[in-house]
C-alpha positions in Angstrom: 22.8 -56.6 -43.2 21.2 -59.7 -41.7 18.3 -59.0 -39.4 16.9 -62.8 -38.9 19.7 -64.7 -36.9 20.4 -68.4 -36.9 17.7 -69.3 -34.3 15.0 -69.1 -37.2 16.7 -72.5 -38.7 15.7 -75.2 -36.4 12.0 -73.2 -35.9 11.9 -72.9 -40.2 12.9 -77.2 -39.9 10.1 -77.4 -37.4 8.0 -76.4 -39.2 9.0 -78.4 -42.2 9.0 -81.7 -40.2 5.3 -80.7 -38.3 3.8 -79.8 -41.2 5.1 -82.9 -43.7 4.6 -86.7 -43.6 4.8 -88.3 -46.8 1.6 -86.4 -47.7 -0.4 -87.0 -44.3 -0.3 -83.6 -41.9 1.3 -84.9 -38.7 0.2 -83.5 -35.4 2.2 -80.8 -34.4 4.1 -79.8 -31.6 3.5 -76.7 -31.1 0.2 -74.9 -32.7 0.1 -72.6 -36.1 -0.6 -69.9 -33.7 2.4 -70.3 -31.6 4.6 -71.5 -34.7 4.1 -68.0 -36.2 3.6 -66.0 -33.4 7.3 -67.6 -32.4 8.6 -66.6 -36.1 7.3 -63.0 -35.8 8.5 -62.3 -32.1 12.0 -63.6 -33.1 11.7 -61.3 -36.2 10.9 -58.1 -34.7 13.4 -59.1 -31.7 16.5 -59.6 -34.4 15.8 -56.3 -35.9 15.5 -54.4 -32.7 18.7 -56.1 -31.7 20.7 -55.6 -35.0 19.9 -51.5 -34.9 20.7 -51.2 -31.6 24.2 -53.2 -31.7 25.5 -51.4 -34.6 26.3 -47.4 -34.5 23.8 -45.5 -36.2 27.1 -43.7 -38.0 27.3 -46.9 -40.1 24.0 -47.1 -41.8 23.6 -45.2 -44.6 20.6 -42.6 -45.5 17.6 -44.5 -46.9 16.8 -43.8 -50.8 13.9 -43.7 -52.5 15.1 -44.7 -55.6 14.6 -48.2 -56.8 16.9 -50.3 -58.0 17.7 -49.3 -62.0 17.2 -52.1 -64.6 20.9 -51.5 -65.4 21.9 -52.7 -61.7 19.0 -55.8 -61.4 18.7 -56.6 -65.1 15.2 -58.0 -65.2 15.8 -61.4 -67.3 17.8 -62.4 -63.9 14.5 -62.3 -61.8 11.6 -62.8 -64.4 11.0 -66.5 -63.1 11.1 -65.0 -60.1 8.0 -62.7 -61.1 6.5 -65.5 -62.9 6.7 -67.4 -59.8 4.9 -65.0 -57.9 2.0 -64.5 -60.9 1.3 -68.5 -60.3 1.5 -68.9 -56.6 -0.8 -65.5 -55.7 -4.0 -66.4 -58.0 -4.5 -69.7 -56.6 -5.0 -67.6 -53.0 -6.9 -64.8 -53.7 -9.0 -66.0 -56.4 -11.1 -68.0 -53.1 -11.3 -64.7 -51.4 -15.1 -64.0 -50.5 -17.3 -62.7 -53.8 -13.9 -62.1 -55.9 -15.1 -64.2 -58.6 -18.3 -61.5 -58.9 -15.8 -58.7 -58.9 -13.2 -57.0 -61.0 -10.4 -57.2 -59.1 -7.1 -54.4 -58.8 -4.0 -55.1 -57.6 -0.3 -55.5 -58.1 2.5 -57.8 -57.0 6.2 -57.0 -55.5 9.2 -59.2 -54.5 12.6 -60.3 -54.4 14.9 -60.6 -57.0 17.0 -63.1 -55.0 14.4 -65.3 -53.7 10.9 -66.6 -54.4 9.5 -64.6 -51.7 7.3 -61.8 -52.8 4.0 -59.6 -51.9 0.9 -59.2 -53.5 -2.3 -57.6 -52.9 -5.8 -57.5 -54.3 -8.8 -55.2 -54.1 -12.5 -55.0 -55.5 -15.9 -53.9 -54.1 -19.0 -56.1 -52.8 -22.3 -54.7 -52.9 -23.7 -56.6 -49.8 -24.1 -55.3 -46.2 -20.9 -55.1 -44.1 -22.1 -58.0 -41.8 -22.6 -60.4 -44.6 -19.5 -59.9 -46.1 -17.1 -60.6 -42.7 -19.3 -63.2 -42.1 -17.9 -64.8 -45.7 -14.4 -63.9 -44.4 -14.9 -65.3 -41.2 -16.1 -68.9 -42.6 -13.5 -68.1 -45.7 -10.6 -68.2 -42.8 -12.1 -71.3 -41.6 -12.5 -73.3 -44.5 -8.9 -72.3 -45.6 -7.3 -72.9 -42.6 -6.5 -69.5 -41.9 -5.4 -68.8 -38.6 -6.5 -65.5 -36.3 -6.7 -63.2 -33.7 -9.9 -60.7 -33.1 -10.0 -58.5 -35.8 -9.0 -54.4 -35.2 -12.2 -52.6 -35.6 -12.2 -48.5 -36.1 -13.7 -45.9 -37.5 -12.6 -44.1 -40.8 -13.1 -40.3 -40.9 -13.7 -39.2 -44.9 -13.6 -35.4 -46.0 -16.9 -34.5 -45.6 -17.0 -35.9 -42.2 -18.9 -39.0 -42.3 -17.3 -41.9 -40.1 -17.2 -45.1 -41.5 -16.7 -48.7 -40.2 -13.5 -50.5 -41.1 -12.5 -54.2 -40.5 -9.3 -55.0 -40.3 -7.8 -59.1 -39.9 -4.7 -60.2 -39.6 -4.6 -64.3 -40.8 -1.7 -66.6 -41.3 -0.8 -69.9 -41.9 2.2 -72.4 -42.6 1.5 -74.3 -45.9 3.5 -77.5 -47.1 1.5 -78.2 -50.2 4.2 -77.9 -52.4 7.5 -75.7 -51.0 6.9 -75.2 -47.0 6.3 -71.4 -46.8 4.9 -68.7 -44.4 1.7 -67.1 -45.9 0.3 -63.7 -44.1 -2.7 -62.5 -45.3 -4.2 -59.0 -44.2 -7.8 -58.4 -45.2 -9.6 -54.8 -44.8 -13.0 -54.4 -45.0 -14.1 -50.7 -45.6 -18.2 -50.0 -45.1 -18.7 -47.3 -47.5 -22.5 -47.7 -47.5 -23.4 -44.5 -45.9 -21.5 -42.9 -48.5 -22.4 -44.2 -51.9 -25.9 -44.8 -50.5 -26.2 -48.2 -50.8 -24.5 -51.8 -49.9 -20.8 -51.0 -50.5 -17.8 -53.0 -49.2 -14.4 -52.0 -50.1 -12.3 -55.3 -49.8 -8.2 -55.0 -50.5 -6.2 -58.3 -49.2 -2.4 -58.2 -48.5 -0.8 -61.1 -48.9 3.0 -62.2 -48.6 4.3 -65.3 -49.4 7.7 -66.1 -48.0 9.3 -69.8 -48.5 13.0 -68.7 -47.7 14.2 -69.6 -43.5 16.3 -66.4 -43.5 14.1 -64.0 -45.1 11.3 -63.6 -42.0 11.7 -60.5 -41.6 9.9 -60.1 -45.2 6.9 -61.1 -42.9 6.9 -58.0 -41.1 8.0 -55.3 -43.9 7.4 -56.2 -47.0 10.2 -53.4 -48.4 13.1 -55.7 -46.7 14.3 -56.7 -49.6 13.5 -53.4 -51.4 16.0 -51.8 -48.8 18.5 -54.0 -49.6 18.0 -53.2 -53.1 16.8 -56.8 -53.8 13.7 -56.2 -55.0 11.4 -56.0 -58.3 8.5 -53.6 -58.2 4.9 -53.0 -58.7 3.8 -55.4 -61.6 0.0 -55.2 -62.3 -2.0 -58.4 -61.5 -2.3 -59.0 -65.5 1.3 -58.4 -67.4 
């Protein structure tokens, strides 16, 4: 089923011609903010309009199950994976105080496409201020763009209430391939809990350079649910 319809092209082409000019960024028409903010409305809209125009009837139960080695063999997508093992460390290795840290994480994609998800966590033993102040000039220096960040309070077992960061960055890179990056960063003050500075950190990140796989943007099973999809591979095979 295709969800992203053929108004993503000339945006995706856009975007290409913006963001490239023989090496030199040109000045864009439109803003990173609108270009992706565009991208994500029209994403959400095709899927909202692609469930409702076709009978319920015709859509089969979702499954659980993943797709079996036998059905995907794996030598068909291992570029694919290896792809996906080069692309990610060269964005979350600058993540705030990584580098100090012994990061956790794993990577997921798409067997059909060089689109995939990956995310990243590890624990900073610095006050909650300090560390989303490293995030916020982090986002700046990369070029990350953002909205304000979603702020709450996490309730744990024993009843303590912690605080809980939550940013939601993007940004339309042309260093190599043009792509779509998202990257979702939560920052978790456990401090009151382990008794001292303690920042949970885990980044989301997906990485989509293909004009009719958006919709990987928004749910990073699409492809999974098309039974496209390799998963969860450990940050270090």
């Amino acid at each position: 089923m295709k969800i992203i319809c053929k108004t993503l092209i000339p945006l995706f082409l856009a975007v290409v011609l913006s963001s490239c000019n023989d090496g030199v960024a040109a000045i864009p028409t439109m803003s990173q903010v609108n270009i992706m903010g565009t991208a994500m409305s029209i994403a959400k809209t095709e899927v909202v309009m692609t469930m409702t125009a076709v009978p319920t009837a015709t859509y089969p139960p979702p499954t659980p199950i993943p797709p079996q080695p036998t059905t995907i063999p794996p030598d068909s997508y291992a570029d694919k994976i290896d792809y996906a093992m080069t692309i990610a460390p060269t964005i979350y290795n600058k993540l705030p105080y990584i580098k100090d840290a012994i990061p956790m994480g794993e990577y997921s994609g798409c067997t059909q496409t060089y689109d995939f998800h990956n995310f990243v966590h590890y624990q900073v033993l610095q006050p909650m201020d300090v560390v989303n102040n490293a995030f916020l000039n982090y986002f700046m220096t990369e070029k990350w763009e953002f909205t304000e960040p979603y702020s709450e309070l996490v309730t744990w077992n024993n009843n303590i209430s912690t605080p809980r960061i939550t940013y939601d960055v993007f940004r339309i890179s042309s260093k190599d391939k043009p792509s779509f990056e998202r990257l979702k960063i939560i920052l978790t003050d456990e401090t009151l809990i382990r008794g001292e500075n303690f920042v949970e950190v885990r980044a989301e990140l997906t990485y989509v350079e293909t004009k009719n796989n958006l919709e990987y943007l928004l749910e990073p099973l699409a492809c999974y649910n098309r039974q496209e999809a390799w998963l969860w591979i450990r940050l270090q095979k």
